[in-house]
DONU-627876 format. One line per field, with one value per residue: residue number from 1; chain; x, y, z of N, C-alpha, C in turn. Coordinates in Angstrom, 3 decimals, decimal comma. Each point is the difference from the previous one (the first is absolute). Layout:
REM residues N
num	[NUM ...]
chaine	[A ...]
nx	[X ...]
ny	[Y ...]
nz	[Z ...]
cax	[X ...]
cay	[Y ...]
caz	[Z ...]
cx	[X ...]
cy	[Y ...]
cz	[Z ...]
//
This chain:
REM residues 157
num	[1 2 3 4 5 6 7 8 9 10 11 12 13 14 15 16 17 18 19 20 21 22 23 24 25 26 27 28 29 30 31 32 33 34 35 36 37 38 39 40 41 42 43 44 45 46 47 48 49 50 51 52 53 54 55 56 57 58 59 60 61 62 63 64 65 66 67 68 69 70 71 72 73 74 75 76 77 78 79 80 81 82 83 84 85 86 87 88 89 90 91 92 93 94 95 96 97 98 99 100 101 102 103 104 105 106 107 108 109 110 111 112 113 114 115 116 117 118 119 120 121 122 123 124 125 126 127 128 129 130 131 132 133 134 135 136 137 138 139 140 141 142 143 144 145 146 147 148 149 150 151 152 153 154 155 156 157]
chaine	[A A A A A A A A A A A A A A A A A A A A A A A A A A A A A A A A A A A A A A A A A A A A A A A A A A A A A A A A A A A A A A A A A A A A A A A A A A A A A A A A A A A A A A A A A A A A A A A A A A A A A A A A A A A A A A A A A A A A A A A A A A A A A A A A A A A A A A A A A A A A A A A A A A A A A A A A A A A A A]
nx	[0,810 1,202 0,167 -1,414 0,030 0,933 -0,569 -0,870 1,193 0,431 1,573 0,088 1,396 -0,403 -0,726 1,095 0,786 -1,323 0,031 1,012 0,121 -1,065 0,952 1,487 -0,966 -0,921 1,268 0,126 -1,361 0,095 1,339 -0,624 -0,572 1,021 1,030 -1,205 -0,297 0,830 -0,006 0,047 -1,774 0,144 1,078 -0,963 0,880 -0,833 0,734 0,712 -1,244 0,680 1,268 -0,742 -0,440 1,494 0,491 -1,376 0,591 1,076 -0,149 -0,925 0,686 0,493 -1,147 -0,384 1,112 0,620 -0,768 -0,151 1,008 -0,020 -0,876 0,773 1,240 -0,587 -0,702 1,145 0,143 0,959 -0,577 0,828 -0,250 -1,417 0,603 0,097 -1,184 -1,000 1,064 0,101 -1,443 -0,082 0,618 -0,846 -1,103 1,113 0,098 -1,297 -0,734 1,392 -0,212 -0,684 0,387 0,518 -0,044 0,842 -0,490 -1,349 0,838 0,509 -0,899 -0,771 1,126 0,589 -1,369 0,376 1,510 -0,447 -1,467 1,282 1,162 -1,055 -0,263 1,396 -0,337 -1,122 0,398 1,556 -0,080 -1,738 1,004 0,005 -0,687 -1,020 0,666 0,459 -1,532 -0,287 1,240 0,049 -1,479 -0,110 1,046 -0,553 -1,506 0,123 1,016 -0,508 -1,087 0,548 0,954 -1,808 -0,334 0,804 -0,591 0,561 0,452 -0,306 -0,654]
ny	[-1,180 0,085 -0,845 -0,578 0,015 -1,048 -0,819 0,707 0,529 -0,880 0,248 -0,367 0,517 0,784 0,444 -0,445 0,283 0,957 -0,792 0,188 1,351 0,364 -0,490 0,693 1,196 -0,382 -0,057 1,241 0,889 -0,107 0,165 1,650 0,295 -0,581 0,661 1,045 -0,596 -0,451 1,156 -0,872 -0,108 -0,697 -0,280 0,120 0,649 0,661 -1,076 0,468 -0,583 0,115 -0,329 -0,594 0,023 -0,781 -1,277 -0,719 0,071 -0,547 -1,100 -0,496 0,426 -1,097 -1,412 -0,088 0,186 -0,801 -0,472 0,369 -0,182 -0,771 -0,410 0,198 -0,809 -0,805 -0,180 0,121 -1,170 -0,673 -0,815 0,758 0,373 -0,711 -0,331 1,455 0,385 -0,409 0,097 1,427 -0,601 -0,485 0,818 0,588 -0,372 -0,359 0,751 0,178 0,157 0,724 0,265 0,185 0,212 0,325 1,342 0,298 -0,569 -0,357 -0,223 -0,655 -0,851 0,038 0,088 -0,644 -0,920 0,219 -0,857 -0,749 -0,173 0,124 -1,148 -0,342 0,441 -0,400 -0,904 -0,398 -0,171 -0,724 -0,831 -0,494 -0,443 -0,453 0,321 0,079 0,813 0,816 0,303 0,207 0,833 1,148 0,293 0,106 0,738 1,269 0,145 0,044 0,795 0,181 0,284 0,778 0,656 0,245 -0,244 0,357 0,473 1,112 0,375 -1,129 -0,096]
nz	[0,000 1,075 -0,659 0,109 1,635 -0,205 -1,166 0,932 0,486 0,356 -0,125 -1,154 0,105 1,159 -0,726 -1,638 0,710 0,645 -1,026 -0,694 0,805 -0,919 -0,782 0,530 0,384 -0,816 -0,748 0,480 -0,413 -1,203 0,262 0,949 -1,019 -0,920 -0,031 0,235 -1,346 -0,737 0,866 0,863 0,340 1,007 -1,265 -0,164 0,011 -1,182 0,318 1,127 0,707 1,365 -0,290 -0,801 1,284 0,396 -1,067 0,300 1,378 -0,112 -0,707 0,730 1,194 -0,646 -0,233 1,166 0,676 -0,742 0,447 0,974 0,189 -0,210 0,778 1,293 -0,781 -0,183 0,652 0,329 -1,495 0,616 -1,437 -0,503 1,505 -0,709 -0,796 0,213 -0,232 -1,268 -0,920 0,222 -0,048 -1,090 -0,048 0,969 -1,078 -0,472 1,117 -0,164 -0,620 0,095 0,958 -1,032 -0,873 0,959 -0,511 0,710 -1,441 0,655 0,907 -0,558 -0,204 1,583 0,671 -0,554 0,185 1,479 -0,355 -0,588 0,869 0,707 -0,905 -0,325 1,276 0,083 -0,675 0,712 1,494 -0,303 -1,175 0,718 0,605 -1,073 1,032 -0,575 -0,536 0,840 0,493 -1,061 -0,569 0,877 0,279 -1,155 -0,297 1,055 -0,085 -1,092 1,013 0,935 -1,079 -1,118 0,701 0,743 -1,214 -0,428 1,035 -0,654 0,366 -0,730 1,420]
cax	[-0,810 0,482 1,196 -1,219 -0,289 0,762 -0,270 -1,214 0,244 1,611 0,778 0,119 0,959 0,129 -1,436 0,497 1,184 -0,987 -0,824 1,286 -0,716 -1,402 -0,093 0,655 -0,621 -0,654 0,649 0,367 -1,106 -0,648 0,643 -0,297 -1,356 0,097 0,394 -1,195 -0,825 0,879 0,248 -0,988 -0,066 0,621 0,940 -0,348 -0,107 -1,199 -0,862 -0,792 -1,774 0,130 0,704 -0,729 -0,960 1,012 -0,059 -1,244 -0,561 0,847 0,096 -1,213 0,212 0,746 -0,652 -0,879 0,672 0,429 -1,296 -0,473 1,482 -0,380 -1,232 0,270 0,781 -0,683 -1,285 0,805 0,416 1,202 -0,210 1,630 0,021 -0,186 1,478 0,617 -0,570 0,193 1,438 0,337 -0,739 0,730 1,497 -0,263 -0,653 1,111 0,686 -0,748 0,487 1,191 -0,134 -1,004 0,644 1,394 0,413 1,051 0,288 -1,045 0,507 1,015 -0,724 -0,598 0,935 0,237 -0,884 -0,332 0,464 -0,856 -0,869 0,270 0,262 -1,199 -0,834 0,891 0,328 -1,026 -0,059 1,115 1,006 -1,201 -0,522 -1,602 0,366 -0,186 1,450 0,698 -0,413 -0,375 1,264 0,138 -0,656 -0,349 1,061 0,285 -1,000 0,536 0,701 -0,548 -0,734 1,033 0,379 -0,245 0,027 1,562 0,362 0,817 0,001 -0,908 0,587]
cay	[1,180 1,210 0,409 0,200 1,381 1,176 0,286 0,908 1,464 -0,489 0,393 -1,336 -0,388 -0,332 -0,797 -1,506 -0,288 -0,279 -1,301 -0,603 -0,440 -0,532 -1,410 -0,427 0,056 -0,605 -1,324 -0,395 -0,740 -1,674 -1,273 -0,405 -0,983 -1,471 -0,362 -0,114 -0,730 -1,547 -0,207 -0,202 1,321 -0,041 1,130 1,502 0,999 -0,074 -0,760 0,392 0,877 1,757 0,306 0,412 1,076 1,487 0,445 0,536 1,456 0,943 0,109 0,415 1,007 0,482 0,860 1,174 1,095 0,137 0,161 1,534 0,680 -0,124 0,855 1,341 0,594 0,209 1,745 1,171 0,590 -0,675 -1,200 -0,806 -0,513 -1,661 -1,013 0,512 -0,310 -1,743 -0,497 -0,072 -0,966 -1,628 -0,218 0,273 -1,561 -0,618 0,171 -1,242 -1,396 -0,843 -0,694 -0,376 -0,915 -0,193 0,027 0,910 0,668 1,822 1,132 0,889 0,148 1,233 1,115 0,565 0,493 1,321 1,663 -0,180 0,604 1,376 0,422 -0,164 1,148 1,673 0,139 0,654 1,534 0,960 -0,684 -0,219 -1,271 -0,864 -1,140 -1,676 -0,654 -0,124 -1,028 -1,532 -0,840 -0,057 -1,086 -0,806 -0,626 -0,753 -1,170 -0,953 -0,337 -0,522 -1,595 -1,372 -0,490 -0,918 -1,412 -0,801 -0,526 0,695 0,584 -1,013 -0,202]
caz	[0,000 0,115 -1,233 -0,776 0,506 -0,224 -1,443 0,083 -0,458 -0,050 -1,714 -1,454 0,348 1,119 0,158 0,074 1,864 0,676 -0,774 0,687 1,773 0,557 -0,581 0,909 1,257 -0,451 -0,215 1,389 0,738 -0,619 0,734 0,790 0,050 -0,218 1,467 1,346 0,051 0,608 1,448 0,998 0,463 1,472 0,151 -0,209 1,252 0,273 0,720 1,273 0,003 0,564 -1,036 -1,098 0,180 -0,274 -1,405 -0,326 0,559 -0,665 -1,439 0,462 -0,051 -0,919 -1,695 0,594 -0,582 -1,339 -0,901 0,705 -0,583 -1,630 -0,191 0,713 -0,996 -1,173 0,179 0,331 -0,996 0,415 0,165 -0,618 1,199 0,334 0,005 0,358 1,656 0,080 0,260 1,415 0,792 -0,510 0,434 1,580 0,718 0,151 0,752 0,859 -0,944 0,297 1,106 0,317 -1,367 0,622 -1,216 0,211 -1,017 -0,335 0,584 -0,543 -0,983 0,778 -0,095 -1,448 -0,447 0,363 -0,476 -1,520 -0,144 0,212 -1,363 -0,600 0,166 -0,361 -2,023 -0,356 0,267 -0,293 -1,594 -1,044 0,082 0,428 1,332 -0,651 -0,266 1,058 0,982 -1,154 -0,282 1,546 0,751 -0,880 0,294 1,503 0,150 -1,045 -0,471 1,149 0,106 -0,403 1,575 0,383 -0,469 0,244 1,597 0,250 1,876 0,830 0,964]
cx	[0,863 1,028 -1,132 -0,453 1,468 0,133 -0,571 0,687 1,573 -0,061 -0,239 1,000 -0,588 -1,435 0,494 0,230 -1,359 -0,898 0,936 -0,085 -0,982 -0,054 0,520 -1,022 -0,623 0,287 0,614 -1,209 -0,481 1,201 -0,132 -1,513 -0,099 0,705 -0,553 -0,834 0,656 0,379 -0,952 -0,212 0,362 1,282 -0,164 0,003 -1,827 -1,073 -0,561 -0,556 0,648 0,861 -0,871 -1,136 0,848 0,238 -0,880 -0,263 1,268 -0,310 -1,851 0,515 1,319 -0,664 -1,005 0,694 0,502 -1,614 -0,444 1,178 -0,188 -1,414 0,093 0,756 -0,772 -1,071 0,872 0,635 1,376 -0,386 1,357 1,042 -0,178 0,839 1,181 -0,619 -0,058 1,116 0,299 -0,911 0,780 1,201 -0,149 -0,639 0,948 0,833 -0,818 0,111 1,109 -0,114 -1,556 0,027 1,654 0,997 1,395 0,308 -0,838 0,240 1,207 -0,932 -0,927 0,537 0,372 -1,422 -0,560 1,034 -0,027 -0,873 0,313 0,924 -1,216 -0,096 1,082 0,293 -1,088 -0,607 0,838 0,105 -0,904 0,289 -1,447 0,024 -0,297 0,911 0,810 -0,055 -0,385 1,410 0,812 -0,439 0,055 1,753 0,586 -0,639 0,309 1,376 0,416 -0,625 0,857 0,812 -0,151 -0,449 1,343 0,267 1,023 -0,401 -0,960 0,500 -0,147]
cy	[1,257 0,211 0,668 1,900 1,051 0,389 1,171 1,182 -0,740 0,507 -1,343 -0,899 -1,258 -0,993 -1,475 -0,266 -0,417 -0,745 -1,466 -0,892 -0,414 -1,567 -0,635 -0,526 -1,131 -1,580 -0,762 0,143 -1,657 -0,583 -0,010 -0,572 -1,262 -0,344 0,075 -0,964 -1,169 0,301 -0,605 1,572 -0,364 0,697 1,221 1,306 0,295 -1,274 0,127 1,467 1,491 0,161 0,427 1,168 1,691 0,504 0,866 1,701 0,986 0,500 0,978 2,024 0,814 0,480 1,268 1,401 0,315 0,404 1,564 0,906 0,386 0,776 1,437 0,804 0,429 1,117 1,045 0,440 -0,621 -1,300 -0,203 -0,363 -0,985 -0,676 -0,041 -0,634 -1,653 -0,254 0,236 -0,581 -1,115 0,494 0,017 -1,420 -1,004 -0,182 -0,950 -1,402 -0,811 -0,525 -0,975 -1,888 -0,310 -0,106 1,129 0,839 1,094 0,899 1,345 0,262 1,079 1,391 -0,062 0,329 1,642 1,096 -0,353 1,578 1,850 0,551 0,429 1,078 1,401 -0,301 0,647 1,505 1,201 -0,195 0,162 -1,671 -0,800 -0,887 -1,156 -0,861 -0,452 -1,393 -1,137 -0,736 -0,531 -1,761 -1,458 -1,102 -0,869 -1,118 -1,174 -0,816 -0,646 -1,054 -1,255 -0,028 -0,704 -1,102 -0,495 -0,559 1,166 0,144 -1,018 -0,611 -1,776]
cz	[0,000 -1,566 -1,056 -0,109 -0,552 -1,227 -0,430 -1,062 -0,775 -1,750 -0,352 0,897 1,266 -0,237 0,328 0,528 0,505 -0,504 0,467 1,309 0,249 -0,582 1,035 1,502 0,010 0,018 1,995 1,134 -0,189 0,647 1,405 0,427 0,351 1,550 0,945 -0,341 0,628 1,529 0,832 0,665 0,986 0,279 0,071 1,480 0,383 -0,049 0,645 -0,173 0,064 -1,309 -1,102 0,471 0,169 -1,170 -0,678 0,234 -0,648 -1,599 -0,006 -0,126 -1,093 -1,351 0,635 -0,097 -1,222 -0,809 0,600 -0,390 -1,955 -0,489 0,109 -0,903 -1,446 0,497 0,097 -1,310 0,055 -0,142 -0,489 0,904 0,697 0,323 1,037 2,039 0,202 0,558 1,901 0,962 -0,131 1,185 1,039 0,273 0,054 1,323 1,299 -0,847 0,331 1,417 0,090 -1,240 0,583 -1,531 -0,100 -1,256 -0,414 0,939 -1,180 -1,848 -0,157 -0,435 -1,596 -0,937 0,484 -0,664 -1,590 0,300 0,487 -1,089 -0,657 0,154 -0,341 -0,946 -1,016 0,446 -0,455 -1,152 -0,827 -0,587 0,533 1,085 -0,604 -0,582 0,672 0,963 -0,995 0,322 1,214 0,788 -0,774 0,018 1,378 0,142 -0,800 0,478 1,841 -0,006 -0,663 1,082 0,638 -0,677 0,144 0,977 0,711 2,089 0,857 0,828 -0,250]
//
């Protein structure tokens, strides 16, 4: 989605790079598909009840703000901002997540997705860079490139 979003305003040049990635993103959700499917859910951190009712209430209050944030941006005339706000929710809902998924790697994913979304915001405020760009090529690479991480097994305890 995020290499998609960043197509919006992106030059010829850069569009490809961001088609590129989105084959890439793509090609590394379907292997982690396959791999949640073949896990027993018992491995699963949200097995347990409270665990998934934490998940729930986070991601719960994560599309809630990103959705009132986005709305809020858009009535004000600053919908080219979206991205720009999405991105820094995604990056803030991350920081529970890791203790909660006992995942040590969305901690620093957190933080680089949050200074993705404050580049975002002084390229576009200062250059006239399109945040969409920004945060398209930005998020779209980290996430992509984290999740192949964690498919590898990279920092697994």
């Amino acid at each position: 989605m995020w290499f998609g979003w960043g197509q919006a305003n992106a030059s010829a040049g850069l569009t490809v790079v961001l088609a590129v990635g989105g084959v890439l993103a793509v090609a590394v959700a379907i292997a982690g598909g396959v791999r949640a499917f073949r896990s027993p859910g018992a491995d699963s951190v949200l097995h347990d009840r409270r665990a998934w009712r934490r998940y729930g209430l986070v991601v719960g209050v994560e599309f809630a703000l990103a959705g009132v944030g986005a709305a809020a941006l858009a009535a004000t005339g600053q919908s080219d901002l979206v991205p720009v706000w999405v991105c820094a929710v995604v990056a803030v809902h991350l920081f529970p997540l890791a203790s909660l998924l006992r995942d040590r790697l969305l901690v620093p994913l957190g933080a680089l997705l949050a200074a993705v979304a404050l580049a975002a915001l002084v390229a576009a405020l200062a250059t006239g860079v399109p945040a969409s760009t920004v945060t398209g090529l930005g998020a779209g690479v980290l996430l992509t490139l984290f999740a192949a991480i964690a498919l590898a097994g990279v920092g697994r305890r």
